[in-house]
N, C-alpha and C positions, 0 to 999 in steps of 0.2 A: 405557328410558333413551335418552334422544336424546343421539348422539354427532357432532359434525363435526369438522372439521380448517381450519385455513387457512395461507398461504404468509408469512409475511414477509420480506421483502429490502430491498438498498438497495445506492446504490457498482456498481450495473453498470460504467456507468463504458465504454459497449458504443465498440468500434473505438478504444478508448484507442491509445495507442503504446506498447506497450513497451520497457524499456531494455535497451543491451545487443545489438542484431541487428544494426548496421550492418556489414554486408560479408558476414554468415554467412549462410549458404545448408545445405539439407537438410532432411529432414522433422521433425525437432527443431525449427527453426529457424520453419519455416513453421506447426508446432503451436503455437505461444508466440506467434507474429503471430494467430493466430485465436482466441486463445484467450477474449478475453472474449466473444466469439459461441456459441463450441461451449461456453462453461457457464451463457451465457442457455438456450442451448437442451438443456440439462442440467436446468434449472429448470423449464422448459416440461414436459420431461418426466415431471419428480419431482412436478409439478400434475397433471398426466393420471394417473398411477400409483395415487398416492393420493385420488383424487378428491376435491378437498380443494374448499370451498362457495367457495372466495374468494383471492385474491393479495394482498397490499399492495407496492407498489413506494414504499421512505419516500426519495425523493429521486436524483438524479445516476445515472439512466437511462443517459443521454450525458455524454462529458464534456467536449463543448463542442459548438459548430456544426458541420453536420455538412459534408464536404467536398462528398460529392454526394447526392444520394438515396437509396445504397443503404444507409445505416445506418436512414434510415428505412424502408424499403421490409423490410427484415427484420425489423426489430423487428414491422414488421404483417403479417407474415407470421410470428410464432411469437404474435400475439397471435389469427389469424384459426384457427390450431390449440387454442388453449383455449376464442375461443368458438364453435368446433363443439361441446365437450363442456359448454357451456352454463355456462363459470367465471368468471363479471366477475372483471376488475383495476381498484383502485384506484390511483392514478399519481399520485406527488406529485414535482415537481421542485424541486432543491435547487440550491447553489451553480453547482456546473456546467454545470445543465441551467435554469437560469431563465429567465422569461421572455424577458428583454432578452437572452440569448446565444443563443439558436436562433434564424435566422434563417430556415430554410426549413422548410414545415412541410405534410404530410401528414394527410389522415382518416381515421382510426382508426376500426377494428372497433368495433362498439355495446356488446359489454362493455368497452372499456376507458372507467374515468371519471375524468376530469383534475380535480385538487383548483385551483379559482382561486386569482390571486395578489393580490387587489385583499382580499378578507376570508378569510374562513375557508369553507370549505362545511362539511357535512355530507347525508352518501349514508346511506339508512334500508335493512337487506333486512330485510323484515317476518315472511317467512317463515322466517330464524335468530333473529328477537329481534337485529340486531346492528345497530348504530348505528357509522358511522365518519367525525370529525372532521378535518379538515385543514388545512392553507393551504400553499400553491407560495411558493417565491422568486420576489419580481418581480423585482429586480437579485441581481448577482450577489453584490456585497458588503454583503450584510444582515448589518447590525448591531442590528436592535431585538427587542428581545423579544416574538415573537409569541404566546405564550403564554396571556397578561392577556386578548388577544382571542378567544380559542376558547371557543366556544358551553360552556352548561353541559351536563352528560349527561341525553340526553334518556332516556323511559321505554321501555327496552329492557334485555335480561338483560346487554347487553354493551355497552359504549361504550370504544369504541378511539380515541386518538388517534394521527393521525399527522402528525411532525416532522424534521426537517432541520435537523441543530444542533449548533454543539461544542461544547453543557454547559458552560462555561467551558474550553475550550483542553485537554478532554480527550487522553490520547496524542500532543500535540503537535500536533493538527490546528485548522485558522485555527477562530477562536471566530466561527463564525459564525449570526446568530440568538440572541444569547447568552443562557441562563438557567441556572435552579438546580434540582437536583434537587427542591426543595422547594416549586417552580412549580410542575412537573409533578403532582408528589402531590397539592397542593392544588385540582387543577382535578376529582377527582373520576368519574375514567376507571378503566377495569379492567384497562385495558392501553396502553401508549404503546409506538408500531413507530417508532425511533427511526433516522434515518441520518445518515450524515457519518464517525462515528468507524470505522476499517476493521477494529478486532479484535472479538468477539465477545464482550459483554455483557449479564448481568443483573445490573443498578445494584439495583433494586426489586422484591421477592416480595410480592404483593395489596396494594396492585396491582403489576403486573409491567411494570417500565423495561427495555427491550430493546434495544441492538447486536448486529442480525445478522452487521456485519464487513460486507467487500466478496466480491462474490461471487468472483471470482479477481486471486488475487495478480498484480502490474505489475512489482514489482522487490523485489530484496534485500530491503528493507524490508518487505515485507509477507508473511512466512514463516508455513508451518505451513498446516495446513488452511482452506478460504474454503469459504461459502456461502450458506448460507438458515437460516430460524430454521422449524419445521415447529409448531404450536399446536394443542394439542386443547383442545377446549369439549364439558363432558358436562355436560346438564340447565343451561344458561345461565352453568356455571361452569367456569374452565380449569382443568384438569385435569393437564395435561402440557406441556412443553416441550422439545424437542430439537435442536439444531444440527445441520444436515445438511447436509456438503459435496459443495458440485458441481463444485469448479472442477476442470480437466483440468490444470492443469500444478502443482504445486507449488513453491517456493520454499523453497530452504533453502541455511543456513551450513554448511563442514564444516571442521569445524576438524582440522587434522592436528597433532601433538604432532611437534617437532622433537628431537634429543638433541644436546648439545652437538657431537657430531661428526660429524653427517649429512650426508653429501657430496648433491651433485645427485639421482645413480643411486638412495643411498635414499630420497631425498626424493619420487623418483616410485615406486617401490616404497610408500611409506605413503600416496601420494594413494590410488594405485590399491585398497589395503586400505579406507582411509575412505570411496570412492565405493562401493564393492560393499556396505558397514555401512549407507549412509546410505540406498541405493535399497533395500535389503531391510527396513530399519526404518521408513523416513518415506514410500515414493513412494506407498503402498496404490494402487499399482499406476497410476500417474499417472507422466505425465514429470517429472520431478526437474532441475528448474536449479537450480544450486549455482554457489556461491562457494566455493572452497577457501582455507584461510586458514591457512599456515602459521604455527605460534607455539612461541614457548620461546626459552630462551639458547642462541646456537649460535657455536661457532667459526667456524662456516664462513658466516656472514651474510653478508657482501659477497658470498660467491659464489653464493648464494641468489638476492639482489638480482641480481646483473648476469644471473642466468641465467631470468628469472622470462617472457618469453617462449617461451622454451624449454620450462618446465613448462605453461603453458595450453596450450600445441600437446602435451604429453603427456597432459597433464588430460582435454583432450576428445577424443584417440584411445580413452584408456580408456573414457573415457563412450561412445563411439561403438561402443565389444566389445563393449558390456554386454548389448545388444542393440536393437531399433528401439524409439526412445522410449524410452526407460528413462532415460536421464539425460543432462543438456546441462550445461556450463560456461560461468558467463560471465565466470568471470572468476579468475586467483589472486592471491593476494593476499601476500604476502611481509612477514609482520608478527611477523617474528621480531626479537630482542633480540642484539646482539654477547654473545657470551660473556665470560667473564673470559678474559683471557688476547688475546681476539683484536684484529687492528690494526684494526678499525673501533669499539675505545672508544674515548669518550673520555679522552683525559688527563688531565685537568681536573674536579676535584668539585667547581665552584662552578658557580652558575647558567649562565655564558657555558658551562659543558660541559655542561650537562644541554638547556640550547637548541639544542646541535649535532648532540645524541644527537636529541632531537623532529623537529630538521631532518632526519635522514637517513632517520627514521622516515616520515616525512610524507608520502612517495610511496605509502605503502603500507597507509595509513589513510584510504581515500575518505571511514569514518564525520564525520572532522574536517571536510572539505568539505560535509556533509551539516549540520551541526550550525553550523556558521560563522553568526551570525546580524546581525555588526557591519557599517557602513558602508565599504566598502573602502579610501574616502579616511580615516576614523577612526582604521581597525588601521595603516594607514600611519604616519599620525603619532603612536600609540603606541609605533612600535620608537624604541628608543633613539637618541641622538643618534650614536655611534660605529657603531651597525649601520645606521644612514641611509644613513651618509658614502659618499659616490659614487654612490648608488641613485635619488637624485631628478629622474633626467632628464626630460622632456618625456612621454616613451612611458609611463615609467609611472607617472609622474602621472595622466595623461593614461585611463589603463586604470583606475586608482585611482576618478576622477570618472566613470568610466564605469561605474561600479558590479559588473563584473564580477569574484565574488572566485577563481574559479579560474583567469582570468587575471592575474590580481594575484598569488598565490602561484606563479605558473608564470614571471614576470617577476623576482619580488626575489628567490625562493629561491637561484639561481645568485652573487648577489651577495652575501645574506647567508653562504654557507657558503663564500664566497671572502673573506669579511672575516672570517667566524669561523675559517677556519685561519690567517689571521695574527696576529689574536690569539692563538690556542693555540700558535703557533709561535714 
């Protein structure tokens, strides 16, 4: 029984920036900076380990121009450690990494083979039977469906396509290269090594549509485990499939349960219980950056609120007992609810109260800011004529047309909740 293995990835995404460092310093801190390098080279490794016949990289290597050489200079340098043990990589670049945005460019080891961005190629290894299909982004903002153009499966036990693509606007990521499940199927492959989308999917079983996810999480946003997709092929047919995480830092939410009367003291008292739950459950032994996100009805919200600098300098003391690496904070999050009873409800159970209740809330829900997707000068001119009133000075109009919305909201907020307590009052 002839058995091999090969690698798929995608979303390296290698010297990205992550969010969240500026001003922090320590080995937590400088882990989480390196971190897309040491789980490329986490990858490298889990190639060599497994002796696996072959790599596929399906797109955004890089996630953009590289500043100076050494983003290249390393990646040829973890590609000049696979081909000593004799492993070609197949390299297809995507959005980030397209043609027309890498400006400075290096020569790559002999195993590594770049899929063109003018057609489609196709790379034959004769001695697996495997046949594998491609085509690069030549700009960045590709829109057409490349699909229609990929060669038909040539005569091999195996033809793999590989693509760079947001399936239509999958998980919220730009539709880029746009197609349909039903392309894919219909071209007649055994497998498609799919990238772009960052969580880890199988859309299609025989043949089998794949999301490897990105290999390490950047922010909040990208929690839970990151890494590679690992494939076996026995006798020209796949056999197995398995998710294998390489990333070295994790990403996770920890939500802490507030009770109506949790003063400061307990509040950090229950962070410190949820960070010890969440690094003994989620870190498998990975540094652990967390967001803490206090939630519930509580009397004591405003003093939650005013004191929420206070708990991240507690947050990440705790994180920092816990021992080296073990878990970084980047951030808390104060996303509790006034209680009944306490002076930070509202008065008022019409809309104008429930808009004051969201405004005071709004500090403490970056999700809103993430999710915001209108013209800033638009949401402007949607607020009401009475919550305008005094707000339309120069500046931030001015901020408005400049399309920035968390300037925008960091400008009217102070004026709307000073025109909403005179209404309420």
């Amino acid at each position: 029984m002839a058995t091999f293995q090969f690698l798929h990835a995608a979303d390296i995404h290698l010297d990205s920036p992550l969010r969240g460092l500026s001003g922090q310093e320590g080995s937590a801190a400088e882990r989480i900076r390196g971190a897309t390098r040491e789980a490329f080279e986490q990858l490298v490794t889990l190639a060599l380990a497994e002796e696996v016949a072959f790599v596929v990289v399906a797109g955004d290597l890089y996630d953009g121009d590289w500043r100076d050489y050494r983003t290249g200079l390393f990646f040829a340098a973890q590609m000049g450690r696979l081909n000593e043990a004799g492993i070609p990589v197949f390299l297809l670049h995507g959005n980030h990494d397209a043609e027309s945005q890498i400006t400075r460019r290096l020569s790559l080891p002999a195993n590594v083979r770049v899929f063109g961005a003018r057609a489609p190629d196709t790379f034959v290894l004769d001695e697996l039977g495997v046949a594998l299909h491609g085509r690069s982004f030549r700009h960045r903002d590709t829109r057409e469906n490349l699909v229609p153009g990929y060669p038909d499966p040539v005569d091999c036990d195996l033809n793999i396509g590989v693509l760079h693509t947001g399936l239509g606007g999958m998980g919220g990521h730009e539709n880029y290269a746009p197609c349909a499940l039903e392309d894919l199927l219909a071209r007649g492959y055994d497998y498609w090594a799919l990238g772009h989308v960052h969580q880890f999917q199988v859309l299609h079983e025989h043949p089998f549509v794949v999301f490897p996810g990105n290999l390490q999480g950047r922010h909040i946003r990208e929690t839970g485990p990151k890494g590679a997709v690992l494939v076996t092929v026995t006798d020209g047919r796949l056999s197995d499939l398995a998710a294998v995480p390489v990333d070295v830092v994790r990403w996770s939410r920890v939500p802490v349960q507030m009770d109506a009367d949790t003063e400061v003291a307990g509040a950090v008292s229950r962070i410190r219980a949820a960070l010890e739950q969440a690094v003994e459950r989620e870190s498998d032994g990975r540094l652990l950056a967390c967001r803490v996100e206090l939630r519930g009805r509580s009397a004591r919200h405003g003093q939650l609120v005013a004191a929420e600098d206070h708990l991240l300098a507690e947050a990440r003391s705790i994180a920092a007992g816990l021992g080296v690496d073990a878990a970084w904070v980047e951030r808390v999050v104060v996303a509790t609810r006034p209680g009944a009873g306490s002076a930070d409800q509202p008065v008022r159970g019409d809309a104008l109260g429930e808009l004051q209740r969201m405004l005071q809330e709004a500090h403490a829900a970056p999700e809103l800011l993430e999710r915001l997707g209108e013209d800033p000068g638009q949401m402007l001119q949607r607020l009401p004529h009475a919550v305008r009133a005094g707000i339309e000075g120069d500046s931030i109009l001015g901020v408005a047309l400049g399309g920035d919305q968390r300037a925008l909201i960091a400008a009217v907020l102070p004026h709307l909740l000073a025109r909403l307590t005179a209404e309420i009052d």
